[in-house]
C-alpha positions in Angstrom: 0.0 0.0 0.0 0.9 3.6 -0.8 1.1 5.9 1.9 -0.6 8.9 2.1 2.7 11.4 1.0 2.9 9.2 -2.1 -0.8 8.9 -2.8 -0.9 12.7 -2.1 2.1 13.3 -4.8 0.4 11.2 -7.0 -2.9 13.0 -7.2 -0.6 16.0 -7.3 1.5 14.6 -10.5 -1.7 14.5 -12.4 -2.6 17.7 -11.9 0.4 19.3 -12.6 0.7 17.3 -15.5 -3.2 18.7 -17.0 -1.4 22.8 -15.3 1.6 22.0 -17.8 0.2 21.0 -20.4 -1.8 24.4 -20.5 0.7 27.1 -19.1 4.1 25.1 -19.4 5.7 26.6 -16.0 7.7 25.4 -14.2 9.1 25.5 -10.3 12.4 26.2 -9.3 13.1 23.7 -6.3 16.4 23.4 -3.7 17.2 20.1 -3.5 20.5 18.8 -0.7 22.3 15.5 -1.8 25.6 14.3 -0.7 28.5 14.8 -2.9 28.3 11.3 -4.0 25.3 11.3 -4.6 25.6 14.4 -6.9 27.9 13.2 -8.6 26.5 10.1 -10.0 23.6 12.2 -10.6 26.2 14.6 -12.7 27.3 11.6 -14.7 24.4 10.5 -15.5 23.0 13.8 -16.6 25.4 13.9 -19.0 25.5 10.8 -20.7 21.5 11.4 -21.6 23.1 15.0 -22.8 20.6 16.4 -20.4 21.3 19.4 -17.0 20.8 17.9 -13.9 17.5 19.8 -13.4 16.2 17.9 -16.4 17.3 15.0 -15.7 16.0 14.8 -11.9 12.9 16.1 -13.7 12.4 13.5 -15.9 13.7 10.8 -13.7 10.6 11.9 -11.3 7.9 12.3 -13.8 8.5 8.7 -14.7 8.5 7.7 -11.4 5.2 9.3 -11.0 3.7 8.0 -13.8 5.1 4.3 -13.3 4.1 4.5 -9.7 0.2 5.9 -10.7 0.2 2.9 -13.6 0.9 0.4 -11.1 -1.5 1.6 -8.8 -4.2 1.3 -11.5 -2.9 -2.3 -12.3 -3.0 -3.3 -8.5 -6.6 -1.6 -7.9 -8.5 -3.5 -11.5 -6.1 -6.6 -10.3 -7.0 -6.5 -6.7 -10.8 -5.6 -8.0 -11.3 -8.1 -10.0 -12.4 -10.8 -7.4 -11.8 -14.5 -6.4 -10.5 -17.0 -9.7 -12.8 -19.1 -10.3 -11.9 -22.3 -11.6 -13.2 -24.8 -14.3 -16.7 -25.8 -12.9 -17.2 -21.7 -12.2 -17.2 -22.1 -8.3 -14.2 -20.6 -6.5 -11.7 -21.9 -5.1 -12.2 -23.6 -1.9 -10.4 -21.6 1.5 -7.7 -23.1 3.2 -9.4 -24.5 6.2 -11.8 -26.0 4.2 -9.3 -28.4 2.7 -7.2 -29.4 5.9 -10.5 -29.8 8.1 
């Protein structure tokens, strides 16, 4: 389960998503690291021949979006119900068999 920061920055990734796609701002943000952290992030940045802000901005929006996709997949999975199995019955509990 989600907890409620990431189900919060969710909901917020979609709407900034529909706000950007109509004005196209954007948000300068301070973000600390360690300097090894930075670093790798540095590298990184520039072998996809993007600035560090892009980069961490893309790497998040992905995250964002792969995190709300996998959400949707658990909730129609999770929503879906018991399997049934060939005769259209479902399957039996576990006590039920080791009674």
């Amino acid at each position: 389960m989600k907890s409620g920061v990431a189900n919060l920055l969710t909901a917020h990734w979609y709407k900034s998503i529909s706000f950007k796609a109509i004005m196209k701002t954007k948000k300068n943000v301070t973000v600390v690291l360690d300097d090894s952290l930075a670093q790798l992030i540095r590298v990184e940045a520039a072998k996809s021949k993007k600035s560090v802000s892009s980069f961490l901005a893309d790497f998040l929006a992905d995250h964002f979006q792969n995190e709300a996709s996998y959400q949707k997949s658990m909730e129609a999975f999770l929503g879906a119900g018991p399997y049934l199995n060939s005769q259209g019955k479902p399957y039996p509990k576990r006590d039920e068999l080791y009674e």
